[in-house]
C-alpha positions as CSV (number, residue, x, y, z in Angstrom):
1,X,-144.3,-70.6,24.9
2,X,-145.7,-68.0,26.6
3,X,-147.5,-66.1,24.1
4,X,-148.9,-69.4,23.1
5,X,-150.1,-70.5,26.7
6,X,-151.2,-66.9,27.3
7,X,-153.6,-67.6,24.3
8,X,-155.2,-70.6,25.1
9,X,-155.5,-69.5,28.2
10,X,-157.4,-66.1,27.2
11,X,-159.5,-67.8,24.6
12,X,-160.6,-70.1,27.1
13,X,-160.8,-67.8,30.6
14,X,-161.5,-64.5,28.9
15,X,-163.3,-66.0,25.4
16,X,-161.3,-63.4,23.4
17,X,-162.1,-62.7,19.8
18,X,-159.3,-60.5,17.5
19,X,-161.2,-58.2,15.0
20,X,-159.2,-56.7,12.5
21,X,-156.3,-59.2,12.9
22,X,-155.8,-58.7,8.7
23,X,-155.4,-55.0,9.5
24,X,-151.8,-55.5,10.5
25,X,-149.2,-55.2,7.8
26,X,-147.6,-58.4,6.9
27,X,-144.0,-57.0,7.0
28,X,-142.3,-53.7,8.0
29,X,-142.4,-51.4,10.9
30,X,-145.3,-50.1,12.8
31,X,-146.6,-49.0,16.0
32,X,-149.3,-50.9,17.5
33,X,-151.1,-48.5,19.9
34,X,-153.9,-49.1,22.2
35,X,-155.9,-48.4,25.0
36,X,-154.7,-49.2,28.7
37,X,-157.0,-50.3,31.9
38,X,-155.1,-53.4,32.9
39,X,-152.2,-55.5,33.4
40,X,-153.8,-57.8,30.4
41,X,-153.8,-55.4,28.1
42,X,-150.1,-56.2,26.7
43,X,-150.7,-60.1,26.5
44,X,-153.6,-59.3,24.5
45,X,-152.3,-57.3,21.9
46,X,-149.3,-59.7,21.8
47,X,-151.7,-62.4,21.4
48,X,-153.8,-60.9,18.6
49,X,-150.8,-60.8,16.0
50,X,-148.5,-63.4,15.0
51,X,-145.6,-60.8,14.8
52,X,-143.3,-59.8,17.6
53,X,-144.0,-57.0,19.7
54,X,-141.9,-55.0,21.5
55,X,-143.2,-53.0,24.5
56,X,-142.2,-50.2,26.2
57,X,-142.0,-50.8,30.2
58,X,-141.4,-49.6,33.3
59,X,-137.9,-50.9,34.4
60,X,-139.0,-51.4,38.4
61,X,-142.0,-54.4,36.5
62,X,-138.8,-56.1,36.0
63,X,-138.3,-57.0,39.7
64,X,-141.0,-58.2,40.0
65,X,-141.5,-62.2,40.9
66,X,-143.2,-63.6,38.2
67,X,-144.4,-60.9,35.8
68,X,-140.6,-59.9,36.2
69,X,-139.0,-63.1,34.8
70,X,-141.9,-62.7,31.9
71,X,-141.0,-59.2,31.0
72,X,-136.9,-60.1,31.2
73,X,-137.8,-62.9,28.6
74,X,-140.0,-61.0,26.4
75,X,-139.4,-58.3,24.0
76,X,-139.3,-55.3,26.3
77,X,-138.3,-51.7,26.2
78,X,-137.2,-50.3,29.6
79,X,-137.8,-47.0,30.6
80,X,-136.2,-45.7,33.8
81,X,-137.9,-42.7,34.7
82,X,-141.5,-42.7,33.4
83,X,-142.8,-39.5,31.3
84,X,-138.9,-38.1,31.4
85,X,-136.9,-40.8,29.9
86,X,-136.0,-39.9,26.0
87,X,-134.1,-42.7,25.6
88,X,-137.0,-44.8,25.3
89,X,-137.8,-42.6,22.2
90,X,-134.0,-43.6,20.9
91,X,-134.3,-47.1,21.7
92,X,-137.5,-47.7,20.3
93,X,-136.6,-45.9,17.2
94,X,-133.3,-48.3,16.7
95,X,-136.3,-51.5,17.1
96,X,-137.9,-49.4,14.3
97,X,-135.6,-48.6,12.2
98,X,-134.8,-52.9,11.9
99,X,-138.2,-53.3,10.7
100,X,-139.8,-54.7,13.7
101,X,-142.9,-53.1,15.8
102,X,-143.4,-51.7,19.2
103,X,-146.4,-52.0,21.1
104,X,-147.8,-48.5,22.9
105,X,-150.4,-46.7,24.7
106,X,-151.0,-43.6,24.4
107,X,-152.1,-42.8,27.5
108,X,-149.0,-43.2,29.0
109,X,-150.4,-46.1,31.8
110,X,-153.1,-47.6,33.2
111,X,-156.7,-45.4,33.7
112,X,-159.2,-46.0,36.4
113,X,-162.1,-46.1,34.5
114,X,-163.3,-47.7,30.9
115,X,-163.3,-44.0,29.7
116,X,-160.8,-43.2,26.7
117,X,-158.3,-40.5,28.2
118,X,-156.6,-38.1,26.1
119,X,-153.0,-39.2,24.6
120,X,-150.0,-37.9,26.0
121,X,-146.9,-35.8,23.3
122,X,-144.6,-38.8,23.7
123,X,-146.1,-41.5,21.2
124,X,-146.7,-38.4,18.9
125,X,-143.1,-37.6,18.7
126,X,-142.3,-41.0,18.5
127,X,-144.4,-41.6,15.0
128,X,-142.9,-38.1,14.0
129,X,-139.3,-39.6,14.0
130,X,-140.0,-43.4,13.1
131,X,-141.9,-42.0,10.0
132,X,-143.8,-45.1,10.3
133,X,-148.0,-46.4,10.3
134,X,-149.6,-46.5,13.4
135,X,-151.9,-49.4,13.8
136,X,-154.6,-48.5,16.3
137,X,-156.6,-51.0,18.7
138,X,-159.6,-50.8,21.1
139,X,-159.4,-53.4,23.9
140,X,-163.0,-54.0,25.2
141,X,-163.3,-55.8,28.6
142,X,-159.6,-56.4,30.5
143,X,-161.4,-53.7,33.0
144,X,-164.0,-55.8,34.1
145,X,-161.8,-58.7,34.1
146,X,-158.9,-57.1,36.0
147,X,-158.8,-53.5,36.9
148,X,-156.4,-51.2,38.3
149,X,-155.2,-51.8,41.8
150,X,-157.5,-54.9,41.9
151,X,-155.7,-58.6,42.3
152,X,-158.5,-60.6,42.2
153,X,-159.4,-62.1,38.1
154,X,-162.4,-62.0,37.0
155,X,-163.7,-64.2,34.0
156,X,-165.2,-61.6,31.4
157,X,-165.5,-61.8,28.1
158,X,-162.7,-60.0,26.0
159,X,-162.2,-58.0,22.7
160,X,-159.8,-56.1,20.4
161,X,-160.3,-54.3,17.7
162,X,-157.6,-53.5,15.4
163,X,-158.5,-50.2,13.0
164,X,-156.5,-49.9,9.8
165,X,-153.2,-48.4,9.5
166,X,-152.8,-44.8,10.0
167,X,-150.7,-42.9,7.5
168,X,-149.1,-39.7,9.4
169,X,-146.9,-38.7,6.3
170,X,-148.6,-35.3,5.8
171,X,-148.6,-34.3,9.3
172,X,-144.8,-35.5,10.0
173,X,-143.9,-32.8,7.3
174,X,-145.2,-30.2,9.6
175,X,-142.9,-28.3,12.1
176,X,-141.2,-30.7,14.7
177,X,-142.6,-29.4,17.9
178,X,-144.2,-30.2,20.8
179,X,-148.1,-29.0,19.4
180,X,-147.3,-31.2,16.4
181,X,-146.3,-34.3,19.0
182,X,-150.0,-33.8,20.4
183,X,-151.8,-33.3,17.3
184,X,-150.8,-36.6,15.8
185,X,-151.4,-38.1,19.5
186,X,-154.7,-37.0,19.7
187,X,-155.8,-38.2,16.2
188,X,-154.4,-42.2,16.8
189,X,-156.6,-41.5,20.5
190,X,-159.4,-40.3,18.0
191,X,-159.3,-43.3,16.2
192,X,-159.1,-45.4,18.9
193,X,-161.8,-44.0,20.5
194,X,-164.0,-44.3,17.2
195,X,-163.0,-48.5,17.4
196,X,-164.7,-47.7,20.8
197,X,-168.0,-45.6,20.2
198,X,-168.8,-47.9,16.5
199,X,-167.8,-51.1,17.7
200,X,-167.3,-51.7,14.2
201,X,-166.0,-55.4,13.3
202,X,-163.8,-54.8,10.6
203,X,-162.7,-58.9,10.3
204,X,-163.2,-62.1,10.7
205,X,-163.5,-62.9,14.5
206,X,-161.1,-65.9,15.6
């Protein structure tokens, strides 16, 4: 009911479009990774596909009022100590491993700016152990509408992009370390960041 509301509500506050929604495999695990200015950011990418997502959150979001009660009822991943929690690695892996996807940025939380900021290890040695595609996305627009540290919405109009899988096969056969963690973190940033600088449509918009 949420994710449904959430829609209409985006499509008709925010005018979203999805590009790329055919991009995201039909069955199986993946990681769906994507920028991160704003609070809207995870409604959007839950939103865009008709697959559950599971997201990785901060465990003190769950105390609060209302988005609280959402996150309690939604798919959600808690980590306790942000940066320094590697259970969140384990228990997104056992969502994995049941063929179901979790939702990530890269960044590790929300940036000030529209820029695209470099990736931090942990998503990296997350697709190193899940063996799995990452699915990368470029949300255009949840900064103007509602930015960090800012309460008040604004209506602006909204996009993602969603890029075709990524295949990290070669590079999980390298050495597990913390230089190959950043390397495959930097390349799904890369690619995001190409969604960014292209603006490629690369489906039908819905």
């Amino acid at each position: 009911m949420i994710r449904w509301a959430s829609l209409v509500f985006f499509k008709l506050c925010l005018w979203l479009k999805v590009i790329g929604r055919e991009n995201i495999p039909a069955k199986g695990a993946f990681i769906f990774a994507a920028n991160h200015s704003s609070y809207l950011d995870p409604l959007i990418m839950s939103v865009s596909t008709r697959r559950p997502l599971y997201f990785i959150t901060r465990i003190k979001l769950l105390s609060y009022p209302v988005i609280g009660w959402i996150l309690k009822h939604a798919n959600t991943i808690p980590v306790k100590n942000h940066g320094r929690d590697l259970s969140v690695i384990k228990d997104s892996l056992r969502v994995l491993d049941k063929g179901k996807s979790v939702a990530i940025f890269p960044e590790g939380t929300r940036v000030k700016d529209r820029k695209i900021h470099r990736a931090k290890l942990g998503v990296g040695m997350l697709v190193y152990k899940a063996r799995v595609p990452v699915v990368p996305a470029y949300i255009e627009g949840t900064f103007d509408a509602l930015p960090r540290r800012v309460r008040t919405f604004k209506r602006h109009p909204v996009k993602i992009y969603i890029g075709k899988p990524i295949d990290f096969t070669k590079e999980c056969a390298g050495e597990q370390a913390k230089e190959t963690y950043q390397r495959i973190s930097d390349e799904i940033m890369r690619q995001i960041a190409e969604l960014k600088r292209t603006n490629v449509i690369l489906g039908q918009e819905d």
